[in-house]
N, C-alpha and C positions, 0 to 999 in steps of 0.2 A: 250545165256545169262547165263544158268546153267555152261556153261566149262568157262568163261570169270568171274565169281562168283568164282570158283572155283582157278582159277590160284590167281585172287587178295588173297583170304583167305591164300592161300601157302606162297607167295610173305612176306603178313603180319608176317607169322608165321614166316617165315625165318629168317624177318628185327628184329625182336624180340627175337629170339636165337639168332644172331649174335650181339645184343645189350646188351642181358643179360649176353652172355660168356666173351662180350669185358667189361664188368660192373665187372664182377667176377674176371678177373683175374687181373685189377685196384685196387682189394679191397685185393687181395693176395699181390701183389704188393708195398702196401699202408702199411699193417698189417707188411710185410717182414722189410719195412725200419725201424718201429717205434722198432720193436723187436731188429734188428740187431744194431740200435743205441744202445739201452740201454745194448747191450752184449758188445758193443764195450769201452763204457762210463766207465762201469763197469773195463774192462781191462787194458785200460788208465788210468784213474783216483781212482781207484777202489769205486767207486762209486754201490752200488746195486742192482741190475736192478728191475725196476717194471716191468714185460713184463706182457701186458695186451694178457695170452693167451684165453681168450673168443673172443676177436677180432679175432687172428688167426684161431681158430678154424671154425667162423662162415664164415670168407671168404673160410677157405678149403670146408666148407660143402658147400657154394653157388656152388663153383668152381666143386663139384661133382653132382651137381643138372643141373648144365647148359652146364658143360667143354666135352668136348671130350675126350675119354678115354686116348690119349698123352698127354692133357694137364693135367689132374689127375693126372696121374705119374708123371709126372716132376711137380705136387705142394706137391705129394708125398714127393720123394724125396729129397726137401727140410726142409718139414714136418720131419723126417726123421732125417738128421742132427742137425736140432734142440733139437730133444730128444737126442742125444750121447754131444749137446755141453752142455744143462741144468743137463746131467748127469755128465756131469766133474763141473759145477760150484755146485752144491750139495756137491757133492765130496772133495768140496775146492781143486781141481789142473785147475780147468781155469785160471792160470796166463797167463800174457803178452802175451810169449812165445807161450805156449800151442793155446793161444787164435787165432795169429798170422796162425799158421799152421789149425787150423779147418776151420777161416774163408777162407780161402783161398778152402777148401774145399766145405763150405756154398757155397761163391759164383762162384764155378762152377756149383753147382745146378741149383742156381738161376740164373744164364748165360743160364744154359739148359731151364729153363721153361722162359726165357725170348724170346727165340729163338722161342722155340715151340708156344708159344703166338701168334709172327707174323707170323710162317708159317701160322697157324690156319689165323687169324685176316687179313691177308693181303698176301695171296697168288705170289706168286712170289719175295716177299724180302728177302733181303740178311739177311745171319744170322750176328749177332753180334759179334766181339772180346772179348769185356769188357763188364761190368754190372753195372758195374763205374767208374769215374774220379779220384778215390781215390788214394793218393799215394802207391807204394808196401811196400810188411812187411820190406825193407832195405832201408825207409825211416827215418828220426830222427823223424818226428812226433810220432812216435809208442814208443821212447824212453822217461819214464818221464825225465825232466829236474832237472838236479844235483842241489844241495842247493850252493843259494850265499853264499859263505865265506867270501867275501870280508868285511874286517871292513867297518862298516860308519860309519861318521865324528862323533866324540866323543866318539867314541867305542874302541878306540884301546887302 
């Protein structure tokens, strides 16, 4: 009865790290997107980003409280690149441009800690290509659109 007590207690433990790591790196994940919209919003639009980093922070720190020491690192860094790209938008040189080339670095990172994830989270799946859907930097989307010149009626 004591070794049959025993395995349930393991078993619980397990379902419970494996719930709170799978919880954690949802919440890095979650915090990831909300940040990199507003870096991206910003570069587009030049709009100025609110990035709520308390949110990031507190998912890194779940993420080191529950994660496994691979998935650390790769929430590292991405952790990581975010401080060299908040350091170019400080700097005023996060344009377009600039912006274009870092994310592309961003998210290799976060390709890498998306991978690491599911080795972690799901043993035997295939790693990832992409991390997104998203068009590449030699899409026009990334270009603001030129000012209409065109006269309208009564303008000319």
């Amino acid at each position: 009865m004591l070794t049959g007590s025993r395995i349930s207690n393991r078993s619980q433990e397990h379902n419970w790290a494996r719930g709170a790591c799978r919880d954690a790196c949802g919440d890095v994940l979650a915090s990831y997107a909300k940040i990199h919209d507003e870096l991206s919003y910003w570069a587009r639009l030049s709009k100025v980003p609110e990035i709520d980093w308390p949110s990031w922070n507190r998912a890194m720190n779940m993420l080191r409280l529950v994660g496994a020491p691979e998935l650390v690192r790769a929430g590292d860094a991405v952790d990581s690149e975010f401080w060299l790209i908040e350091a170019e938008l400080d700097a005023g040189k996060l344009g377009l441009d600039n912006w274009l080339k870092m994310q592309a670095k961003l998210e290799a990172k976060h390709l890498a800690f998306i991978n690491t994830a599911r080795r972690h989270l799901l043993p035997g799946s295939l790693d990832l290509t992409t991390s997104v859907g998203r068009p590449g930097p030699e899409s026009a989307i990334w270009r603001k659109p030129e000012p209409d010149t065109t006269p309208k009626p009564g303008q000319e």
